[in-house]
Structures are given as structure tokens and as C-alpha cells.
DSSP file (Angstrom, degrees, kcal/mol; ACC not computed):
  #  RESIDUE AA STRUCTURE BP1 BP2  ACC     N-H-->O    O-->H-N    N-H-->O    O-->H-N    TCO  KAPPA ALPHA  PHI   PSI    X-CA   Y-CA   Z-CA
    1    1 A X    >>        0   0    0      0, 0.0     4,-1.4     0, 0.0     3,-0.6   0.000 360.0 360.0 360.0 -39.6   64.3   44.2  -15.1
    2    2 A X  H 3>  +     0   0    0      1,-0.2     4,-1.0     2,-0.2     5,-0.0   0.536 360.0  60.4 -84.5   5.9   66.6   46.9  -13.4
    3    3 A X  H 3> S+     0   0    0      3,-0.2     4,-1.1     2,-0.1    -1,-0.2   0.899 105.4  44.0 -71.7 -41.4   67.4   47.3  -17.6
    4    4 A X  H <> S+     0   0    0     -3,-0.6     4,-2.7     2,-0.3    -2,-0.2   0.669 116.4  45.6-100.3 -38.2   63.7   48.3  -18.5
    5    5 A X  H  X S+     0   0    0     -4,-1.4     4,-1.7     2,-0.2    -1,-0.2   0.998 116.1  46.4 -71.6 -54.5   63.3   50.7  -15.5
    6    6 A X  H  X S+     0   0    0     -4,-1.0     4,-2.1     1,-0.2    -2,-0.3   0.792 116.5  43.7 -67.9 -44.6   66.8   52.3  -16.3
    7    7 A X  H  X S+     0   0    0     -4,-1.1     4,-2.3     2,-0.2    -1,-0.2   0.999 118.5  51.0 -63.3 -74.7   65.7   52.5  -20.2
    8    8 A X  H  X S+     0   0    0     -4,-2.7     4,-3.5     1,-0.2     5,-0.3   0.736 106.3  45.7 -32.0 -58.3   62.4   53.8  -18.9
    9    9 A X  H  X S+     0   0    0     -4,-1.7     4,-2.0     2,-0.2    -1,-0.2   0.999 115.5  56.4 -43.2 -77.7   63.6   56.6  -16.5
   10   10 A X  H  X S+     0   0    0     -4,-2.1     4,-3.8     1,-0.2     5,-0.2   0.737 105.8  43.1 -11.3 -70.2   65.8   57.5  -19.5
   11   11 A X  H  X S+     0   0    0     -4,-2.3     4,-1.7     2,-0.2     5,-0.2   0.922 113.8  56.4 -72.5 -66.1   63.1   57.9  -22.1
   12   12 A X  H  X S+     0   0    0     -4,-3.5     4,-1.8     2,-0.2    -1,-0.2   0.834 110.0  46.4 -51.2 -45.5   61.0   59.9  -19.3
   13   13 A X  H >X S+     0   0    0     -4,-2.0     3,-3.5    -5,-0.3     4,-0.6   0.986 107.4  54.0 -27.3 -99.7   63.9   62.3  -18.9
   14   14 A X  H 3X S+     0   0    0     -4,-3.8     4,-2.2     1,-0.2     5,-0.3   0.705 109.8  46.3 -45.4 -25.7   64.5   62.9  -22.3
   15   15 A X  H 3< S+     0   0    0     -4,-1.7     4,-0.4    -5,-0.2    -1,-0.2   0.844 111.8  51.1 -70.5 -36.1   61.0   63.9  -23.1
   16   16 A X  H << S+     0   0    0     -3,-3.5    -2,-0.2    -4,-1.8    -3,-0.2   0.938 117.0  40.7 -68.0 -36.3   60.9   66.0  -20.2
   17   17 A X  H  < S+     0   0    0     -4,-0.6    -2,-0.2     1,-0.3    -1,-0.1   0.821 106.8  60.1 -68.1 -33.5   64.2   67.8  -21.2
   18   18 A X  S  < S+     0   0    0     -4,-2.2    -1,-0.3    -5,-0.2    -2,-0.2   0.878  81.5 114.2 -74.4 -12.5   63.7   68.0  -24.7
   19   19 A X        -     0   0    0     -4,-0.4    -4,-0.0    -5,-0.3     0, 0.0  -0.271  66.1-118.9 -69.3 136.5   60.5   70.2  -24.3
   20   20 A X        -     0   0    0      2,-0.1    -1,-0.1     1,-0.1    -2,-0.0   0.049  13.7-158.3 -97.1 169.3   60.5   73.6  -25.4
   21   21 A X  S    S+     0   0    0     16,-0.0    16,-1.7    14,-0.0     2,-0.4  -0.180  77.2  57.2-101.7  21.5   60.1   76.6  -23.4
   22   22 A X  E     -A   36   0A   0     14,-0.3     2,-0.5    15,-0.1    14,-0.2  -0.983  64.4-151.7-153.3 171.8   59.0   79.0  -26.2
   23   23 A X  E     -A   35   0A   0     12,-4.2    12,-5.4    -2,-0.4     2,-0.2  -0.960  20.7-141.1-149.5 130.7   56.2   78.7  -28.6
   24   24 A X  E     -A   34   0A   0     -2,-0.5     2,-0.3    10,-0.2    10,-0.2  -0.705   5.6-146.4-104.3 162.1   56.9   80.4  -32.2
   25   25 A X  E     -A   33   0A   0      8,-0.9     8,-1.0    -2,-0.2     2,-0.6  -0.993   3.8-153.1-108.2  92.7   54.2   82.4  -34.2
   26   26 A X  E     -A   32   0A   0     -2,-0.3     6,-0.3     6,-0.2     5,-0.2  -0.809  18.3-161.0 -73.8 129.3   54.3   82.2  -37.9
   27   27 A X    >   -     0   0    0      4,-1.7     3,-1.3    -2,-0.6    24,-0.0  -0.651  33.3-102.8 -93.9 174.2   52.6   85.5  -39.3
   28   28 A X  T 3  S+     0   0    0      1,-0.2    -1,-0.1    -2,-0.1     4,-0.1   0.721 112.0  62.7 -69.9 -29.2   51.5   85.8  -42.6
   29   29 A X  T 3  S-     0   0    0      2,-0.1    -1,-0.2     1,-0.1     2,-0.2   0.486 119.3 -95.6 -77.4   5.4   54.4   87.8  -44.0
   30   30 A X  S <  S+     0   0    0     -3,-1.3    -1,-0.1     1,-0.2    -3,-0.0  -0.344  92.0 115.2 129.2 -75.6   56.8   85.2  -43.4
   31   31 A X        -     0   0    0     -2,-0.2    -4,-1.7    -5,-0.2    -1,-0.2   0.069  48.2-157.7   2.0 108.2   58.1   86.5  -40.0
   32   32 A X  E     -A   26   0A   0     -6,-0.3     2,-0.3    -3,-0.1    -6,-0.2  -0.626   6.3-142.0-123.2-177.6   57.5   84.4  -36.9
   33   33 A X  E     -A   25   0A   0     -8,-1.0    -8,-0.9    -2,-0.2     2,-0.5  -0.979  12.9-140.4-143.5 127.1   57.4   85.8  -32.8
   34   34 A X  E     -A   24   0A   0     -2,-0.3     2,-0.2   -10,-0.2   -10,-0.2  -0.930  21.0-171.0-126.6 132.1   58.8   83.7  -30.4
   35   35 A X  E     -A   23   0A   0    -12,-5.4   -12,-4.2    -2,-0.5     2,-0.4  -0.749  26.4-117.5-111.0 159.0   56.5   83.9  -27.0
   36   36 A X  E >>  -A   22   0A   0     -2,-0.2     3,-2.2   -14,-0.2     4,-1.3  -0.772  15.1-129.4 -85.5 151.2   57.9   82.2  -23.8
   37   37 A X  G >4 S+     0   0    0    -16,-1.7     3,-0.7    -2,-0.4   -15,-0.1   0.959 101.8  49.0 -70.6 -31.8   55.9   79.6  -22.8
   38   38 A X  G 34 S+     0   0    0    -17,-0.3    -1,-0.3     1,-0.2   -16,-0.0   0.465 111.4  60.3 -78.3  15.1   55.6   81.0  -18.6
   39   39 A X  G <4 S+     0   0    0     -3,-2.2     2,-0.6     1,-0.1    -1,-0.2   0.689  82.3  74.3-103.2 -11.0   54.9   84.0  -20.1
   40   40 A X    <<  +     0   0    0     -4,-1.3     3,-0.1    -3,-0.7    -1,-0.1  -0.640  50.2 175.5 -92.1 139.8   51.9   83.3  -22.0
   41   41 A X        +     0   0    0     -2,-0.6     2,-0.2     1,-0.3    -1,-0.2   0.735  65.7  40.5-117.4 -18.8   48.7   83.1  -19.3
   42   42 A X        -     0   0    0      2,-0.0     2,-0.4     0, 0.0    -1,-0.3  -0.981  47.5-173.9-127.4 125.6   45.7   82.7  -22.1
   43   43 A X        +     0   0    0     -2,-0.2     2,-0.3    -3,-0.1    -3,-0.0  -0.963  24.5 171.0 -88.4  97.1   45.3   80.9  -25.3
   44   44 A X        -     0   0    0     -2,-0.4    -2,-0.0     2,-0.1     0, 0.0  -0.758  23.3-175.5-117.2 153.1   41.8   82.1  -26.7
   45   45 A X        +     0   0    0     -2,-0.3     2,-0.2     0, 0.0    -1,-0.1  -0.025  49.1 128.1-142.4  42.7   40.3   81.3  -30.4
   46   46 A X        +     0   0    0      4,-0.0    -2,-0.1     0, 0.0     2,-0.1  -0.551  35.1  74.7 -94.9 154.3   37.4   83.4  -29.8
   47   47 A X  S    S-     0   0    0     -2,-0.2     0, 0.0     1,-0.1     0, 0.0  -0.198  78.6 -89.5 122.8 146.5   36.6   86.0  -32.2
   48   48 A X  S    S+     0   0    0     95,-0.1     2,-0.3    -2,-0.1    -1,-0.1   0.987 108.5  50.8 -70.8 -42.4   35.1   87.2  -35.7
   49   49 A X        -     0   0    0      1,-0.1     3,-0.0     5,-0.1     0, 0.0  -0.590  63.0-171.4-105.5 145.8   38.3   87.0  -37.6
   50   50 A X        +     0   0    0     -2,-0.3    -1,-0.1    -5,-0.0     5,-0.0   0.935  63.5  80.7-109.9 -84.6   41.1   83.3  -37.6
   51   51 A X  S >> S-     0   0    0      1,-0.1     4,-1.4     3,-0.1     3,-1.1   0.156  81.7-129.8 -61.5 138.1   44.0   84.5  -39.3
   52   52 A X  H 3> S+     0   0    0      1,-0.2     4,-2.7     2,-0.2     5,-0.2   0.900 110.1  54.2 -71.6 -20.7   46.9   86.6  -37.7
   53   53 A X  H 3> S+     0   0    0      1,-0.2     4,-2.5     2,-0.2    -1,-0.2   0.929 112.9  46.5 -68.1 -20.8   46.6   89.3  -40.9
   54   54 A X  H <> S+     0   0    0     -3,-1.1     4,-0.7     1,-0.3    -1,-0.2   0.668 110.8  43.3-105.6  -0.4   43.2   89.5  -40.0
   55   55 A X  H  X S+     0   0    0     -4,-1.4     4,-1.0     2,-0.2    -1,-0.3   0.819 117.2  54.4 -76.1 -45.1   43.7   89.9  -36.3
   56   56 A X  H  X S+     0   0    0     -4,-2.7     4,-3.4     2,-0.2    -2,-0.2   0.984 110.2  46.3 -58.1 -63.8   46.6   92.5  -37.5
   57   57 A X  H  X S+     0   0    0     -4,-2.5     4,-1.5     1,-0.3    -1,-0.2   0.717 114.7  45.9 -65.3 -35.9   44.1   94.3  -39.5
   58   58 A X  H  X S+     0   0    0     -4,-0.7     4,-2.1     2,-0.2    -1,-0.3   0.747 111.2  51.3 -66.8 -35.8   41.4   94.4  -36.7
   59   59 A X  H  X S+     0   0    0     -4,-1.0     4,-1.6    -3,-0.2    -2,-0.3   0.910 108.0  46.7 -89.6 -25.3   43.5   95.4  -34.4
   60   60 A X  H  < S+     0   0    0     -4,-3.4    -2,-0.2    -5,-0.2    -1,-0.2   0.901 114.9  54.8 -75.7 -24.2   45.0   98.4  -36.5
   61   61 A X  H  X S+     0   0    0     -4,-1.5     4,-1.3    -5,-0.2    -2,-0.1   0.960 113.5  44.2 -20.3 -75.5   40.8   99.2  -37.3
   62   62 A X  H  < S+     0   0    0     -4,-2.1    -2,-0.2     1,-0.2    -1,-0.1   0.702 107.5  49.6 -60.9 -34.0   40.3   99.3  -33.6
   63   63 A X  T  < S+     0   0    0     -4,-1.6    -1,-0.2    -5,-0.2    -2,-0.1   0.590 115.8  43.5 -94.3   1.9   43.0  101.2  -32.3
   64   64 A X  T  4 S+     0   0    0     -4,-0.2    -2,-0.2    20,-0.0    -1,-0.2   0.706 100.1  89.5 -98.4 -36.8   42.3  104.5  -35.2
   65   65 A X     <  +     0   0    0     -4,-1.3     2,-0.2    20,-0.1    20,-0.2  -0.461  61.0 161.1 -75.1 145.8   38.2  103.9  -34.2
   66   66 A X  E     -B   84   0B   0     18,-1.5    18,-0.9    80,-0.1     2,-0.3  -0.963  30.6-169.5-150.4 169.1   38.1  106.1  -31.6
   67   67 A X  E     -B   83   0B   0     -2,-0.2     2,-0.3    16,-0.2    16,-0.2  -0.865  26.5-149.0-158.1 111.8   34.7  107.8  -30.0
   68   68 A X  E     -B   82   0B   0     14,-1.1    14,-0.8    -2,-0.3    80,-0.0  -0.598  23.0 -77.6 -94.1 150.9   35.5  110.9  -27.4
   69   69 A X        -     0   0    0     -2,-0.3    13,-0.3    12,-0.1    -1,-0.2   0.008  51.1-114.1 -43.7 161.2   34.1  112.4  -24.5
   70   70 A X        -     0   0    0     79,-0.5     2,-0.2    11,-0.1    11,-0.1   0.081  36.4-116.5 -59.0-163.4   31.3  114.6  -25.1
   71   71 A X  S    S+     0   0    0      1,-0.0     9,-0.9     0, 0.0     2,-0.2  -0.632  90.2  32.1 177.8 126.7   31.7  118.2  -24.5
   72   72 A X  S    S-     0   0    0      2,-0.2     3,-0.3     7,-0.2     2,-0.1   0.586  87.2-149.9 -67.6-151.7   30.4  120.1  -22.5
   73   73 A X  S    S+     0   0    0      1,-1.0     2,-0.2    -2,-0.2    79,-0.1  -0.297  81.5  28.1-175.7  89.4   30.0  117.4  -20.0
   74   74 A X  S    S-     0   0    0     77,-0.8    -1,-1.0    -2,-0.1     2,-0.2   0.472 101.0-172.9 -64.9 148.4   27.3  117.8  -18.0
   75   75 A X  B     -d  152   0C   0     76,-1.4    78,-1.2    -3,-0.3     2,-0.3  -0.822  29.9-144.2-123.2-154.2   25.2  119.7  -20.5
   76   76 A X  S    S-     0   0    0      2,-0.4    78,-0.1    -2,-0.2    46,-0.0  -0.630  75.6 -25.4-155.2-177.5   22.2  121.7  -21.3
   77   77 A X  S    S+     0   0    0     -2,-0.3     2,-0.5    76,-0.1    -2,-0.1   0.212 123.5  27.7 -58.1 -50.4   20.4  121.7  -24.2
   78   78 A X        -     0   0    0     41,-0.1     2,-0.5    44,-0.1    -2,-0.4  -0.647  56.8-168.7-115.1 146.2   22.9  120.8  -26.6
   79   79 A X  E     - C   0 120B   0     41,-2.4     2,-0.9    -2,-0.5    41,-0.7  -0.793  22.0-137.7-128.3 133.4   26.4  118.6  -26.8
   80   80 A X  E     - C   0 119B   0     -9,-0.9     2,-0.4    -2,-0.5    39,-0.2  -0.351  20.8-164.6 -81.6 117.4   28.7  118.3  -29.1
   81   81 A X  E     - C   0 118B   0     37,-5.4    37,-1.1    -2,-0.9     2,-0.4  -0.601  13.2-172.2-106.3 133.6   30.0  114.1  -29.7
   82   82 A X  E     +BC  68 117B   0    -14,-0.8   -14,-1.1    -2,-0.4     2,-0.3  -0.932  12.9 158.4-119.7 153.5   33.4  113.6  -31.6
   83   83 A X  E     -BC  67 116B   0     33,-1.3    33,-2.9    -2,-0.4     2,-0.4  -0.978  28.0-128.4-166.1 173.6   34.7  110.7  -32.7
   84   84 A X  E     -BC  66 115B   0    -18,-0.9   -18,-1.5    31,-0.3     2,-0.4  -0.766  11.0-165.4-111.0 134.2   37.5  109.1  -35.7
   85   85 A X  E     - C   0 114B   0     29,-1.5    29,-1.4    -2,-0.4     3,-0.1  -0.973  15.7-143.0-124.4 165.9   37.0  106.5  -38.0
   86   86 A X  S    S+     0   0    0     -2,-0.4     2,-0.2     1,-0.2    28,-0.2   0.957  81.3   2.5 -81.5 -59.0   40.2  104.8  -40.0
   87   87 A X  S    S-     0   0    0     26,-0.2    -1,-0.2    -3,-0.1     2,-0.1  -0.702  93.5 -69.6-123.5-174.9   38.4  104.4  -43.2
   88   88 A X  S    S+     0   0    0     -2,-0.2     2,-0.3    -3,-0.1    24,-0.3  -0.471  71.1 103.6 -83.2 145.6   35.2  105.0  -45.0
   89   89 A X        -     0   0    0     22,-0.2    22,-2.1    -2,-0.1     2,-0.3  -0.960  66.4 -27.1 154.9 179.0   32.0  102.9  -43.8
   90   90 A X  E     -E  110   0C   0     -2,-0.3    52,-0.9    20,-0.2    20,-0.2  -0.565  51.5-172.6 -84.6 124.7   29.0  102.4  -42.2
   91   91 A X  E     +E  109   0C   0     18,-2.7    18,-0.7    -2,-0.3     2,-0.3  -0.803   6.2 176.9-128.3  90.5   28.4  104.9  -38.9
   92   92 A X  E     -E  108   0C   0     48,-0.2    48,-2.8    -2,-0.2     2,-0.3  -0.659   1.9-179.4 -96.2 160.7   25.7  104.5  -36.8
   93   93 A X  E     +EF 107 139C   0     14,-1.3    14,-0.6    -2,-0.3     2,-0.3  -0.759  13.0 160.4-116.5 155.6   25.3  106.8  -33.6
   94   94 A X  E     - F   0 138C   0     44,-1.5    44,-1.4    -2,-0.3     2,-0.3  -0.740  34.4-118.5-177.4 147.4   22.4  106.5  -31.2
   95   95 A X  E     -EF 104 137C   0      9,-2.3     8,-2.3    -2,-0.3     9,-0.8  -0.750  20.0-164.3 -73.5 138.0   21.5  107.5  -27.6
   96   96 A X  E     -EF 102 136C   0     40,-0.6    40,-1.1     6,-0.3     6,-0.2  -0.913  13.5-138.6-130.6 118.0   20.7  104.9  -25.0
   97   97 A X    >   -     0   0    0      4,-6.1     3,-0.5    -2,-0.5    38,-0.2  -0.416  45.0 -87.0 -76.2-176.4   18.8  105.9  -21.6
   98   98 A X  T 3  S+     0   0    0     36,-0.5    -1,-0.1     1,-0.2    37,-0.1   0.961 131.0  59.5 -40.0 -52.9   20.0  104.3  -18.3
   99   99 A X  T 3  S-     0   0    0      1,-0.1    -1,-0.2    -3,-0.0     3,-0.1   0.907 120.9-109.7 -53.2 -34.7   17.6  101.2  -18.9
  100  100 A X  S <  S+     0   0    0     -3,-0.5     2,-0.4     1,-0.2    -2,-0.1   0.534  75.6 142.8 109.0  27.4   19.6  100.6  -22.3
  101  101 A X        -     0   0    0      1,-0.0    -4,-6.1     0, 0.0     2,-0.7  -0.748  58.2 -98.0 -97.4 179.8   16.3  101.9  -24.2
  102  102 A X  E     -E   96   0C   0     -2,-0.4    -6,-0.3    -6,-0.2    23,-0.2  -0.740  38.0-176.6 -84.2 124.0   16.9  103.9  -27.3
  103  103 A X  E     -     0   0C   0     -8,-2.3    22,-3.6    -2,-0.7     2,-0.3   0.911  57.8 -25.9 -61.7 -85.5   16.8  107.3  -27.0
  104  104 A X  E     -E   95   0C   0     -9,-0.8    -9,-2.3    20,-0.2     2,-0.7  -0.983  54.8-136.2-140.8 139.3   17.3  109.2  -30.2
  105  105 A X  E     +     0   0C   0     -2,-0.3   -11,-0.2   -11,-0.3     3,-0.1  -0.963  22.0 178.1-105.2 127.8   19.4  107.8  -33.3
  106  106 A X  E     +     0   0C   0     -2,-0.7     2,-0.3     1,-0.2   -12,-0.2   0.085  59.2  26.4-107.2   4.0   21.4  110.5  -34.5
  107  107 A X  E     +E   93   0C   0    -14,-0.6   -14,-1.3    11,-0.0    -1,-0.2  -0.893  36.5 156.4 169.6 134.1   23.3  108.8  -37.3
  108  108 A X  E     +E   92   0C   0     -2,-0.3     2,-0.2   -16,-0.2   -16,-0.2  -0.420  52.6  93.6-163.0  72.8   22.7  106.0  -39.7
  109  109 A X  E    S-E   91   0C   0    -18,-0.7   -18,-2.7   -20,-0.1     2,-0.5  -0.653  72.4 -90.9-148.2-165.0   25.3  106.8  -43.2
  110  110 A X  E     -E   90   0C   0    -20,-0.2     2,-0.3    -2,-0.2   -20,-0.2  -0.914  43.6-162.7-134.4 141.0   29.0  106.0  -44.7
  111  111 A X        -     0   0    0    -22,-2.1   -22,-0.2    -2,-0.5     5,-0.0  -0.895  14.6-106.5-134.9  93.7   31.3  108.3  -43.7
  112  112 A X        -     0   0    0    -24,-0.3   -27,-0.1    -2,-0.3   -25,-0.1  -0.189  51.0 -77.0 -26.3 111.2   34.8  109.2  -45.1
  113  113 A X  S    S+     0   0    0    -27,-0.1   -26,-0.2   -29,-0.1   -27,-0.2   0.424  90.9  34.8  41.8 139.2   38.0  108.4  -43.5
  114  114 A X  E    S-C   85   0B   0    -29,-1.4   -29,-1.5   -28,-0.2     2,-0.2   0.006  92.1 -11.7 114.8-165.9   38.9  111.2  -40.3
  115  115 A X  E     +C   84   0B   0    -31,-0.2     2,-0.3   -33,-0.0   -31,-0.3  -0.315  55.5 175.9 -61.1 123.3   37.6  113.2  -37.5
  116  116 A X  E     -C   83   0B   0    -33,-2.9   -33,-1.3    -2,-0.2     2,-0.3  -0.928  10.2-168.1-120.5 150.8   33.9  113.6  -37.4
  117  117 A X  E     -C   82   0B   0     -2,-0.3     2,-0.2   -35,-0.2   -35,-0.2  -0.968   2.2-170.7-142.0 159.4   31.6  115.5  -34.6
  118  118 A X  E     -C   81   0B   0    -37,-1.1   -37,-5.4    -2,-0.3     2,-0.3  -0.870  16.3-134.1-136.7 145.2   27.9  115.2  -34.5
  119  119 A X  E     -C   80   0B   0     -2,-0.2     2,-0.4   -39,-0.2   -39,-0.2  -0.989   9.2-154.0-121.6 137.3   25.5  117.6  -31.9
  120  120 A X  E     -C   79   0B   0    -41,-0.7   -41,-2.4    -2,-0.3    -2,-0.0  -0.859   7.4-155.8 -85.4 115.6   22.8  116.1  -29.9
  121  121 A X        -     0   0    0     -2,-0.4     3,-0.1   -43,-0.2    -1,-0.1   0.597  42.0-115.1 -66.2 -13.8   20.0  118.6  -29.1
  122  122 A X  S    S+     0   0    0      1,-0.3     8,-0.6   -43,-0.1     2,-0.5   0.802  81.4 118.9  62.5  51.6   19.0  116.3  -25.7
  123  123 A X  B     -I  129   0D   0      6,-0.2    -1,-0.3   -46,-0.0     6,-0.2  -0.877  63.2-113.5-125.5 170.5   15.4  115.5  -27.5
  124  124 A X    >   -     0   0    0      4,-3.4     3,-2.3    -2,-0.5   -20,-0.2  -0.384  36.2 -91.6 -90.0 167.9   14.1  112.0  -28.6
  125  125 A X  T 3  S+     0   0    0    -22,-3.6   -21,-0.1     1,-0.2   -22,-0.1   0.963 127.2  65.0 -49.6 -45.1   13.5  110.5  -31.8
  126  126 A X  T 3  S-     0   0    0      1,-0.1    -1,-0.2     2,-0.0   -22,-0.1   0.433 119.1-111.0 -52.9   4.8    9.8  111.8  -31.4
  127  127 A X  S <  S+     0   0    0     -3,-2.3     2,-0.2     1,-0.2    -1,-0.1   0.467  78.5 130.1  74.5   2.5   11.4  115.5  -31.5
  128  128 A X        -     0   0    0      1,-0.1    -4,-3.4     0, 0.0    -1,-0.2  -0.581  67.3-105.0 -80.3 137.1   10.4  116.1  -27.1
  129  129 A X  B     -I  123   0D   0     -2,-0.2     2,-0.3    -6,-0.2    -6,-0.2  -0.137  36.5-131.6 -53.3 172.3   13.1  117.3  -24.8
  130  130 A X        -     0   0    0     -8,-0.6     3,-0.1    -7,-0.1    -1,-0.0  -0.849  27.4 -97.5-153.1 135.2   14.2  114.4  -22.7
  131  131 A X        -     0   0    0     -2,-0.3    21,-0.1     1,-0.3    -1,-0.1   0.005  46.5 -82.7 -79.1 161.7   14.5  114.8  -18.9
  132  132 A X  S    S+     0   0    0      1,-0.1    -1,-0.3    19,-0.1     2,-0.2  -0.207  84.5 107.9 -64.3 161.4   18.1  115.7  -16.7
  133  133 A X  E    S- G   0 152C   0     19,-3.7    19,-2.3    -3,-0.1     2,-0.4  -0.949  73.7 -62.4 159.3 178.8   19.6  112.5  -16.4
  134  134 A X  E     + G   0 151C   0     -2,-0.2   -36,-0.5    17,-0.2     2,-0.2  -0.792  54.1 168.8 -93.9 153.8   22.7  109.8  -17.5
  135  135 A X  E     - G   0 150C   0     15,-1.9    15,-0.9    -2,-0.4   -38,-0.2  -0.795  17.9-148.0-142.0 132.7   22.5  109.0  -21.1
  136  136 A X  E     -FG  96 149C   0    -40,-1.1   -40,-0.6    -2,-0.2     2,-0.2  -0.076   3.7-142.8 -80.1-163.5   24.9  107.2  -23.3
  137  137 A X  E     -F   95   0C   0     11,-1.0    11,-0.3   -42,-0.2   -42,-0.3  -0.565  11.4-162.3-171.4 113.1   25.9  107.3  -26.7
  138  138 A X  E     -F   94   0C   0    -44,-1.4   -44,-1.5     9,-0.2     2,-0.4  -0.545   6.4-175.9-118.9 116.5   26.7  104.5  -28.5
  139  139 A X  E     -FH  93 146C   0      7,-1.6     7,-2.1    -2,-0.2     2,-0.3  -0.981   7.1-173.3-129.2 130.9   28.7  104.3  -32.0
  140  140 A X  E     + H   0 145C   0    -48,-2.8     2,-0.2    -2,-0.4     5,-0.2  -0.825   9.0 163.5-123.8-179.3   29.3  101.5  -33.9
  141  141 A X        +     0   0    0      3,-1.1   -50,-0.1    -2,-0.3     4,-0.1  -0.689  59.5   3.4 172.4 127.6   31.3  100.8  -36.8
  142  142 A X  S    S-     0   0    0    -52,-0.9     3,-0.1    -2,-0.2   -51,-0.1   0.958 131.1 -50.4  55.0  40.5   32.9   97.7  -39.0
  143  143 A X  S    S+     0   0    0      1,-0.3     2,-0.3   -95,-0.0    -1,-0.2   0.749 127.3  89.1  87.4  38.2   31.2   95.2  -36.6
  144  144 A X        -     0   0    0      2,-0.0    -3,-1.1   -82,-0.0     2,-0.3  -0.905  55.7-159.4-143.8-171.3   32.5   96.9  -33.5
  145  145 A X  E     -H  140   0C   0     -2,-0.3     2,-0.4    -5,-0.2    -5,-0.2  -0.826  12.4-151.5-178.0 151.2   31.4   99.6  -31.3
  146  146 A X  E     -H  139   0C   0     -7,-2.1    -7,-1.6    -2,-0.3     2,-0.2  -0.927  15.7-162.4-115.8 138.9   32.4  102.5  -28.4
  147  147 A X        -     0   0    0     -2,-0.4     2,-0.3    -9,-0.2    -9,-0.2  -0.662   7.2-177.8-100.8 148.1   30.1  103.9  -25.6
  148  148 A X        -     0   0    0    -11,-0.3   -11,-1.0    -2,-0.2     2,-0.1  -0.976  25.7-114.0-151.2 162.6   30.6  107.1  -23.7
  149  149 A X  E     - G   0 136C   0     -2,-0.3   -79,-0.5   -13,-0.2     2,-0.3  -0.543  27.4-165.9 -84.4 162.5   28.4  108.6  -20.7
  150  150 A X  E     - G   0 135C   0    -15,-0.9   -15,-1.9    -2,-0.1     2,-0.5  -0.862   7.0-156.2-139.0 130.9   26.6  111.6  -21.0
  151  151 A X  E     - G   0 134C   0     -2,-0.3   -76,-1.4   -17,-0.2   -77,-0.8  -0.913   1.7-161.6-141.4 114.6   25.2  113.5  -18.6
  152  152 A X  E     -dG  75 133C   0    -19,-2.3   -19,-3.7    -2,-0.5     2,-0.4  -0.777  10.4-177.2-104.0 130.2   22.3  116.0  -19.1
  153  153 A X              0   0    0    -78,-1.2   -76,-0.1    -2,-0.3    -2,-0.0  -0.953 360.0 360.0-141.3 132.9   21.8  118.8  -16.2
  154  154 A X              0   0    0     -2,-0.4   -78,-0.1   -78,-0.1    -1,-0.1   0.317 360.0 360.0-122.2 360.0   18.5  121.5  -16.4
């Protein structure tokens, strides 16, 4: 009996020792990434894209899409909204009031690679000024999208 316990204990042991402390990554290019295992605090497999090129490739998208403050900020009548894409695609723009209704959409095209800026007169789709106030403005592009405040003063 005191063989089976002693074997047992053993075998518990070795399983505990052998277990790794790092957890490797293969990437698509070959390459692998070796994470430690106390370091990593979330494992999530939410998300449009599965594959690490296409996680690479999203994440190199996201971090070129860029959408910048307006300027001036507050203004009156008009402001001028800049913002980057990485490559050429579909760019819509729109204004959003506080409530989240739509304001005015200011863009709805494909757009070429680079820097773009677009000016908002502060009127509605219906062509009427629109009252002092917060507003946002909303861009999306390649199934993502960036918000910024704007703020209209009369």
C-alpha cells in the first residue's frame, strides 16, 4: 500500500513539475513568440478576423486609420474634420447629435490612400442651421470606426 501512495505522490509531482511556464505562439511566417504564462491575464477569441496574419493585418489597418480633432474646437459656422486612411475604401462620415440621432451625413465614397479633411457647415441633412450644442462625428471605414466631439458655440 505504502508502494501505490509513494508511486502516486510521484506521478503527482512529476506532472506538477513538468508543466510549462510559457506558452509559444506560432505566426504565420514561421516565427513563434514565447508569452509567460503569469504574464498573460486574458485569453479572448472574440473578433471579426481568426488567424494571427489577419489579426497582424487589422491591427496594422487600425493603427494608420486615424480620425483627428476638429478644428477650430468650439466653432461657429463652420469646422474643418481631418482624418487618414491606410488604403483606398469605403469612407463614410456623419454627424450624430447628443441623443445619437443623425445629424448630417457628410460622406458616403472610396477614397485613396492618405490624409483627407472634410468641412462641416453646422447645418442638417435638410440644409437648416443646427442649434449651439455637443455633436459628434463619426467615421467609419473597413468595418471599423473613430468618433470625436464637436462642439458648436453661436
Amino acid at each position: 500500500m505504502k508502494k501505490y501512495i509513494l508511486f502516486l505522490l510521484y506521478a503527482v509531482s512529476s506532472v506538477c513539475i513538468a508543466q510549462t511556464d510559457s506558452l509559444f505562439i506560432e505566426k504565420a511566417d514561421g516565427t513563434s513568440i514565447k508569452y509567460a504564462v503569469s504574464a498573460i491575464r486574458e485569453i479572448t477569441f472574440s473578433g471579426v478576423s481568426t488567424s494571427v496574419k489577419e489579426q497582424d493585418l487589422m491591427q496594422k489597418v487600425l493603427s494608420s486609420f486615424k480620425l483627428y480633432q476638429n478644428f477650430p474646437n468650439p466653432f461657429n459656422p463652420t469646422t474643418t474634420i481631418q482624418y487618414d486612411i491606410p488604403r483606398s475604401g469605403e469612407v463614410n462620415i456623419a454627424i450624430y447629435d447628443i441623443q445619437g440621432r443623425l445629424v448630417r451625413s457628410l460622406a458616403s465614397f472610396v477614397q485613396q490612400v492618405g490624409s483627407h479633411n472634410i468641412v462641416w457647415d453646422s447645418r442638417n441633412n435638410g440644409g437648416a442651421n443646427v442649434s449651439s450644442g455637443t455633436y459628434f462625428c463619426r467615421i467609419d471605414f473597413n468595418n471599423a470606426f473613430l468618433v470625436k466631439k464637436l462642439i458648436l458655440l453661436k
